[in-house]
C-alpha positions as CSV (number, residue, x, y, z in Angstrom):
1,X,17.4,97.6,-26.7
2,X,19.8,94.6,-26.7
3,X,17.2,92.1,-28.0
4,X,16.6,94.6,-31.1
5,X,20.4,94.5,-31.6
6,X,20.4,90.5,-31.2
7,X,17.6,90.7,-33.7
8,X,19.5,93.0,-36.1
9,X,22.2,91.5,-35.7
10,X,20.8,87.6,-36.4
11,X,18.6,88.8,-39.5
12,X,22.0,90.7,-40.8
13,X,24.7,88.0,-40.4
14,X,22.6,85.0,-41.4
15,X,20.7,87.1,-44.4
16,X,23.8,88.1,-45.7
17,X,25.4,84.5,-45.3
18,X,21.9,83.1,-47.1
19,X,22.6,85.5,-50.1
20,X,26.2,84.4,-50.4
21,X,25.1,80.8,-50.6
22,X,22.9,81.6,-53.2
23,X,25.0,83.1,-55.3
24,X,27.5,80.6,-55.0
25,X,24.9,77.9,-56.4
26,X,24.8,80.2,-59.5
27,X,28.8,80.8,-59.1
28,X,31.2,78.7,-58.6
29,X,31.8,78.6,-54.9
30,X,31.4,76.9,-51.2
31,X,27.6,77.6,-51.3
32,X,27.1,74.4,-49.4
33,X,28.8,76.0,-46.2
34,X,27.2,79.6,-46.7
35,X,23.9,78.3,-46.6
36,X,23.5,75.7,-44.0
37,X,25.6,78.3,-41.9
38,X,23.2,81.3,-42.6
39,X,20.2,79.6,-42.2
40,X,21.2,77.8,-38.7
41,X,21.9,81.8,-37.9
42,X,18.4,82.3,-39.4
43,X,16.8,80.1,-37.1
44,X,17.2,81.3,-34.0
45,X,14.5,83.4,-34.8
46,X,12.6,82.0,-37.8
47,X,10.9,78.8,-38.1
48,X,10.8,78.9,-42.1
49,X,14.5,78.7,-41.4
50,X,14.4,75.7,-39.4
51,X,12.6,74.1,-41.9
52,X,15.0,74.7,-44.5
53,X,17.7,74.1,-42.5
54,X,16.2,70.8,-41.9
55,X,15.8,70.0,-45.6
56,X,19.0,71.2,-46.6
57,X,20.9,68.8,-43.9
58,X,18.8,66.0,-45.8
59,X,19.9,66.8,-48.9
60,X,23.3,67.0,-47.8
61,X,23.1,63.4,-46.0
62,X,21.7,62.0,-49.0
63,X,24.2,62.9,-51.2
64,X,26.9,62.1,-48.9
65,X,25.3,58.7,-48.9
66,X,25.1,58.7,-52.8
67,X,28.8,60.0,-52.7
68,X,30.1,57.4,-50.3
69,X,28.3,54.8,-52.2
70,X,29.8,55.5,-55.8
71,X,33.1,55.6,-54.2
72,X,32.9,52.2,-52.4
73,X,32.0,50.9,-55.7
74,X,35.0,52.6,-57.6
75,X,37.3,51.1,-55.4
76,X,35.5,47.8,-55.5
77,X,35.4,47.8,-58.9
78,X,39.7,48.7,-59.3
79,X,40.7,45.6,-56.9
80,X,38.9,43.3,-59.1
Protein backbone atom coordinates (compact mmCIF):
# COMPACT_ATOMS: atom_id res chain seq x y z
CA UNK A 1 0.00 0.00 0.00
CA UNK A 2 2.81 2.58 0.80
CA UNK A 3 4.78 1.94 -2.48
CA UNK A 4 1.42 2.59 -4.51
CA UNK A 5 1.18 5.89 -2.47
CA UNK A 6 4.99 6.66 -3.16
CA UNK A 7 4.11 5.80 -6.74
CA UNK A 8 0.99 8.19 -6.77
CA UNK A 9 2.47 10.40 -5.10
CA UNK A 10 5.89 10.72 -7.48
CA UNK A 11 3.82 10.42 -10.89
CA UNK A 12 1.43 13.40 -9.18
CA UNK A 13 4.05 15.93 -7.91
CA UNK A 14 6.51 15.60 -10.70
CA UNK A 15 3.66 15.39 -13.58
CA UNK A 16 2.15 18.27 -12.33
CA UNK A 17 5.58 20.20 -11.95
CA UNK A 18 6.43 18.87 -15.83
CA UNK A 19 3.12 20.55 -17.05
CA UNK A 20 3.85 23.72 -15.22
CA UNK A 21 7.21 23.90 -17.00
CA UNK A 22 5.71 23.55 -20.03
CA UNK A 23 3.40 25.94 -19.94
CA UNK A 24 5.78 28.43 -18.77
CA UNK A 25 7.91 27.78 -22.05
CA UNK A 26 4.77 28.97 -23.86
CA UNK A 27 4.09 31.72 -20.91
CA UNK A 28 6.20 33.82 -19.54
CA UNK A 29 7.55 32.11 -16.46
CA UNK A 30 10.44 30.17 -14.38
CA UNK A 31 9.87 27.04 -16.66
CA UNK A 32 13.60 26.36 -16.38
CA UNK A 33 13.02 25.47 -12.53
CA UNK A 34 9.63 23.66 -13.06
CA UNK A 35 11.02 21.24 -15.35
CA UNK A 36 14.37 20.16 -14.30
CA UNK A 37 12.55 19.95 -10.81
CA UNK A 38 9.55 17.67 -12.12
CA UNK A 39 11.46 15.59 -14.15
CA UNK A 40 14.29 14.75 -11.30
CA UNK A 41 10.83 13.87 -9.34
CA UNK A 42 9.93 11.85 -12.51
CA UNK A 43 12.88 9.79 -12.32
CA UNK A 44 12.76 8.09 -9.49
CA UNK A 45 10.65 5.93 -11.30
CA UNK A 46 11.07 6.48 -15.04
CA UNK A 47 13.98 6.15 -17.09
CA UNK A 48 12.54 8.34 -20.15
CA UNK A 49 12.81 10.90 -17.36
CA UNK A 50 16.32 10.37 -16.61
CA UNK A 51 17.01 10.82 -20.04
CA UNK A 52 15.44 14.04 -20.27
CA UNK A 53 16.61 15.13 -17.31
CA UNK A 54 19.98 14.41 -18.55
CA UNK A 55 19.50 16.46 -21.71
CA UNK A 56 17.83 19.25 -20.14
CA UNK A 57 20.94 19.78 -17.53
CA UNK A 58 23.03 19.95 -20.97
CA UNK A 59 21.10 22.35 -22.37
CA UNK A 60 21.16 24.33 -19.36
CA UNK A 61 25.17 23.97 -19.05
CA UNK A 62 25.50 24.99 -22.50
CA UNK A 63 23.81 28.00 -22.34
CA UNK A 64 25.29 29.00 -19.11
CA UNK A 65 28.53 28.60 -20.95
CA UNK A 66 27.21 30.64 -23.96
CA UNK A 67 25.84 33.18 -21.31
CA UNK A 68 29.04 33.44 -19.34
CA UNK A 69 30.91 33.78 -22.42
CA UNK A 70 28.92 36.83 -24.04
CA UNK A 71 29.23 38.41 -20.75
CA UNK A 72 33.05 38.14 -20.35
CA UNK A 73 33.25 39.59 -23.70
CA UNK A 74 30.83 42.71 -22.82
CA UNK A 75 32.88 43.53 -20.05
CA UNK A 76 36.01 43.01 -22.14
CA UNK A 77 34.84 44.86 -24.64
CA UNK A 78 33.74 48.24 -22.10
CA UNK A 79 37.34 48.37 -20.44
CA UNK A 80 38.83 48.81 -23.76
Amino acid sequence: MQKQIKYWLINLIGGSLVLIGAIFILLPGPAFLFLPIGLAILSLEYIWAKVWLRRCQRWMRNGAVKFDALIAKLFQHKKR
